[in-house]
C-alpha positions, -999 to +999 in steps of 0.1 A: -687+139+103-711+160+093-691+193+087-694+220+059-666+207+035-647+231+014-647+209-022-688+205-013-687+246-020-664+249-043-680+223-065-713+241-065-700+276-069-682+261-099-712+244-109-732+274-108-704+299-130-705+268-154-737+256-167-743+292-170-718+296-200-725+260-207-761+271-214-756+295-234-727+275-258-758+247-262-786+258-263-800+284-287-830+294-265-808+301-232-788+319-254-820+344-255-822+350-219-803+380-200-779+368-175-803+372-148-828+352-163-803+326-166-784+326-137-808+331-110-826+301-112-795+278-115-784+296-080-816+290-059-816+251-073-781+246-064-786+264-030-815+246-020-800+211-036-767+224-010-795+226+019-805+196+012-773+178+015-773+177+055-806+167+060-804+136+034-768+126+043-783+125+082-810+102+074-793+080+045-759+081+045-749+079+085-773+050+095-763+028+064-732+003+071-695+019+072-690-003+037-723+012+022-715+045+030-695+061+008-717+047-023-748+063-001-726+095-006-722+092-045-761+083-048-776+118-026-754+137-045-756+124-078-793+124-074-797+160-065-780+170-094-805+152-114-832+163-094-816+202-100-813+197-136-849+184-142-864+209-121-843+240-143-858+219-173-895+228-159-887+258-153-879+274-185-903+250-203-933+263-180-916+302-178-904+309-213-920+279-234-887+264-244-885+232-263-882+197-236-846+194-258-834+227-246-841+214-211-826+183-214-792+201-227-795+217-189-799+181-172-769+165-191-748+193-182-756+188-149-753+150-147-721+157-159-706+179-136-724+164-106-713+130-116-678+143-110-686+162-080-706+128-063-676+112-067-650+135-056-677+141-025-678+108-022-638+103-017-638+129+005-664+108+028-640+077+025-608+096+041-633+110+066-644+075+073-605+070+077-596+091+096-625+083+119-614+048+121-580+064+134-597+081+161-620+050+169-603+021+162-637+009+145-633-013+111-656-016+086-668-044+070-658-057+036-691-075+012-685-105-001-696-095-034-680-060-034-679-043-069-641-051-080-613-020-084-608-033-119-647-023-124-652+012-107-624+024-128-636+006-160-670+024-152-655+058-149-635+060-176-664+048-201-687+075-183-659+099-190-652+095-223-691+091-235-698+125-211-665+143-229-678+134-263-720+137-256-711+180-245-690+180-273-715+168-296-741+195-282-714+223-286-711+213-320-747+213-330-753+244-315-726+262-335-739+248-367-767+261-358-753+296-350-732+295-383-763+291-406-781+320-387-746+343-388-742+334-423-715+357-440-712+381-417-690+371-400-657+357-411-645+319-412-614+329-392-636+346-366-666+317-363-637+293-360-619+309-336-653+307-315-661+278-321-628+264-313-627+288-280-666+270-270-650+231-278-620+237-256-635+253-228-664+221-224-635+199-227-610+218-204-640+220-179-647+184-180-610+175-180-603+196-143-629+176-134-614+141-142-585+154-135-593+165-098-611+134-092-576+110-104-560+132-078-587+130-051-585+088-053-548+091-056-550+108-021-570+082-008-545+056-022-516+071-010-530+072+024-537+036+024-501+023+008-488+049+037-506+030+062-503-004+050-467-001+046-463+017+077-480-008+095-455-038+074-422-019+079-435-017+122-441-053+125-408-062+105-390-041+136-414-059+164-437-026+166-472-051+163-498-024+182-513-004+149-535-016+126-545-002+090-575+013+088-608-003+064-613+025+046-630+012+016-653-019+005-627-036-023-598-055-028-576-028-009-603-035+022-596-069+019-561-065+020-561-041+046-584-068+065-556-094+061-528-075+070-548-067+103-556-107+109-520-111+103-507-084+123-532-097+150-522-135+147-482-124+156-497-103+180-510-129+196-483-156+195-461-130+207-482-126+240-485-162+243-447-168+239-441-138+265-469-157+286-449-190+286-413-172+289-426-156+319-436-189+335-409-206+324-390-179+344-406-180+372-404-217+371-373-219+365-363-190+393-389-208+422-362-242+411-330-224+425-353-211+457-368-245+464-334-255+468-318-224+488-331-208+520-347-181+504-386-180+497-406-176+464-412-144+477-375-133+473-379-134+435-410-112+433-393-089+456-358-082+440-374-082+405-397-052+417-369-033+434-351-035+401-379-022+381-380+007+409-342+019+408-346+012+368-375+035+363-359+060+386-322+062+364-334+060+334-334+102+329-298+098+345-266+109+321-246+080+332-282+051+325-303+068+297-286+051+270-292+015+286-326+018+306-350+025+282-385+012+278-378-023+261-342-028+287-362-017+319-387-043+308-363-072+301-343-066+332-378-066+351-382-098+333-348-116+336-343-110+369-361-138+387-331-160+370-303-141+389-297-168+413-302-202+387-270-212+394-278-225+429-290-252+413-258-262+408-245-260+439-245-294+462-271-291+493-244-295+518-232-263+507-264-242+498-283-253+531-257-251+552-270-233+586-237-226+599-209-202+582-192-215+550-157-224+551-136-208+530-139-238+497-171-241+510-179-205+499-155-209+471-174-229+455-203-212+463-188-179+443-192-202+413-229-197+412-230-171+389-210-188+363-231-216+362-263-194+361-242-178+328-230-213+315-268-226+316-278-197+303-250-192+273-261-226+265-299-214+264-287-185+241-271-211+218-296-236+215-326-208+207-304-180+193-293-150+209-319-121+223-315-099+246-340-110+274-313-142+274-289-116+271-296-097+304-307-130+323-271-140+316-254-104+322-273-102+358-265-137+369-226-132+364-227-099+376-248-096+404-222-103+434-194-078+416-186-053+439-180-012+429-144-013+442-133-046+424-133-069+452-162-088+442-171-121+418-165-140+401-141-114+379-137-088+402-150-063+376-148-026+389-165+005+385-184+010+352-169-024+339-199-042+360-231-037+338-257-016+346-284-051+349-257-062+378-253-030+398-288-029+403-294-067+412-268-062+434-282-028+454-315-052+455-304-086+459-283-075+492-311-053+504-337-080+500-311-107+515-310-078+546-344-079+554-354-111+548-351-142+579-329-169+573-320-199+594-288-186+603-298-145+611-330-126+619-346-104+598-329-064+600-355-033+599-355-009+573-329+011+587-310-010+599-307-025+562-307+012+551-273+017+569-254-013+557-261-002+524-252+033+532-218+017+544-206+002+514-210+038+492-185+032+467-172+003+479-200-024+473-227-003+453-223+024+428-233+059+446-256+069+422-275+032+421-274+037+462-288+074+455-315+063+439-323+033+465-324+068+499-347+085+469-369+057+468-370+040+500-404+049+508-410+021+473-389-005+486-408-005+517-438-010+503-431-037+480-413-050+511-446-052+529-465-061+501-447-095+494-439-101+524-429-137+532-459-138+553-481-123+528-468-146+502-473-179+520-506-170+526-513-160+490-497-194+478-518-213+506-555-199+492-541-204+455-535-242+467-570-245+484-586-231+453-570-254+428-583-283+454-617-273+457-617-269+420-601-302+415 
């Protein structure tokens, strides 16, 4: 952070422009000197006290804590304006033999306008340290015993006032003294009018000054209500990924530190109730399989099919508005429960070997609803969401068919949601490929083909579109999670937890 700021020049080219007419307003001896005299050795103390700056901030202010940092700011500063002003006060009381109260006219004027600058220089480092801890994602740590809000601007304004009225005073003697050596000639009108002029331009000076540094910690508050709020209003719609940043070592650090914590502790709970949906789905989904034909490996397959055909519609006209981030992620979720309703169905029925009879499959067609029904039932017990919302949409729509002639409503078209027409494109592809008791498994192409077949009929052409565009995927996951590959995974899982155990 250590880049040539803007204010840190402006400050002491202003600085430099006014303690030269400051001098001259106070002090009786300066007044003496030509502006040569006067100004040159005010700019080579405030040029070297600039030098300085780098070097000191490097070996103070960037190895000291984040939360003593910005104080370590206000301290170099401030004390090189000190250091300038006594050193000026040397140097016209060794040069020209002025009086040590003519020098220590210099050093107040200086205190004053550097204890100004430190602090507006000292702001400046905080929303650096900011916007560092943007970048970063560092935090800085809040004391215990910080120095209160209520204090730092308690301390300010009594500085403020006692500086406003201690360069006042000064002005003031000065121009008694300049009235008694004027005497009458010059008139009242005009002496006032001076005098008045001198006042008001101290006091305007000292009052930018205030005035500039109100603004430059009303920055820095604004920043932080921005952020904090920001941060608030994101986790009130679910959004729980920022954080505010710790920009300064008080109560608002605090707060922001608590905000964080809290923002943190939903965080959390919100993984860990994701965690425990997710097993509870896959619980829930390995249930139905245990009792079917079909193998754990079915569900891990069918949901990453989905996600494949989601991911690769979502830019679609007819799917943008549906598959977006948070919908391809629920339907990647839900989709292990597609077939809960075979829980329901009696054995005699779901492990038949042979072909169903027509109320045999009858009743099998009433899967789906009693996936829904268990589901609906879920949805009213916990309240409605949308993860129970598309678990529920693909289980009573995954077996409707693009041409109407499908269950268990015979919905047709772009009546069937979008959730069902995809389980459906996967569901029958996995179902292809897979081995069952009563069929072998069919390749890739030969799977390929019997999708191609029902084009508009079973599958809607652009969901089958995307399945020829992606086939290379499908094949992959299809050898990935294998049924083969699967039992052997769930076989070294088992022998783990038994050597373990």
């Amino acid at each position: 952070m250590q880049k040539l700021s803007r204010r840190a020049v402006l400050h002491y080219l202003s600085a430099t422009v006014i303690l030269a007419v400051y001098g001259v307003q106070v002090c009786p001896f300066l007044d003496t000197l030509s502006v040569t005299q006067l100004v040159v050795p005010i700019l080579l103390a405030l040029a070297v006290q600039f030098a300085l700056r780098g070097p000191l901030r490097a070996r103070f202010v960037d190895p000291a804590p984040y939360q003593n940092q910005t104080l370590m700011v206000f301290k170099c500063e401030y004390g090189l304006f000190l250091t300038s002003g006594i050193f000026l006060m040397i140097f016209n009381t060794l040069t020209y033999g002025f009086p040590l109260t003519s020098g220590l006219k210099i050093v107040v004027g200086l205190a004053t306008l550097g204890f100004f600058a430190s602090i507006d220089l000292a702001l400046e480092w905080q929303r650096k340290l900011v916007e560092h801890f943007c970048k970063t994602g560092h935090h800085m740590q809040v004391d215990e015993n910080y120095f209160p809000l209520t204090g730092k601007l308690g301390l300010f304004t009594s500085i403020s006032v006692v500086a406003i009225m201690g360069v006042v005073v000064l002005v003031i003697n000065k121009d008694l003294i300049w009235l008694r050596e004027v005497g009458r000639t010059m008139s009242y009108e005009t002496a006032q009018m001076l005098i008045l002029g001198e006042i008001a331009f101290v006091i305007g000076v000292i009052l930018a000054h205030v005035l500039n540094v109100i603004y430059s910690y009303v920055r820095n508050l604004r920043g932080f209500l921005e952020s904090e709020n920001g941060i608030l209003k994101d986790a009130s719609h679910g959004d729980l990924d920022g954080f505010v940043p710790v920009g300064t070592n008080d109560e608002f650090g605090v707060m922001a530190i608590h905000t964080n914590a809290m923002v943190k502790g939903l965080r959390d709970s919100n993984e860990e109730i994701r965690r425990t949906r997710d097993v509870s789905i896959l619980t829930l989904a390995s249930l139905a399989e245990t009792r079917d034909n079909e193998t754990g490996a079915h569900i891990l397959r069918t949901q990453r099919y989905i996600l494949v055909l989601a991911e690769h519609l979502r830019e679609h006209p007819r799917f943008e508005g549906v598959l977006n981030d948070e919908n391809i992620e629920l339907l990647y979720k839900s989709a292990p429960l597609h077939d809960i309703g075979k829980v329901g169905i009696p054995d005699n029925i779901l492990l038949k070997p042979g072909k169903l009879t027509v109320d045999e499959f009858e009743i099998m067609k009433t899967h789906p609803q009693l996936g829904a029904e268990a589901l609906r039932v879920s949805e009213k017990e916990l309240g409605s969401n949308s993860f129970l919302h598309f678990a529920r949409e693909i289980s009573l729509s995954h077996h409707e068919k693009w041409d109407g002639s499908g269950y268990p409503y015979g919905l047709k078209g772009d009546a069937i949601p979008v959730s069902g027409r995809l389980m459906a494109l996967a569901d029958v592809y996995d179902a292809l490929i897979s081995k069952r008791i009563y069929k072998e498994a069919f390749s890739h192409e030969q799977a390929r083909d019997i999708l191609l077949e029902g084009r508009g009929r079973h599958f809607d052409p652009d969901v089958l579109d995307a399945f020829v565009a992606c086939e290379d995927e499908f094949i992959r996951i299809a050898n990935e999670f294998s049924d083969h590959n699967y039992a052997e995974r769930t076989a070294a899982r088992a022998d783990d937890e038994l050597a373990i155990a």
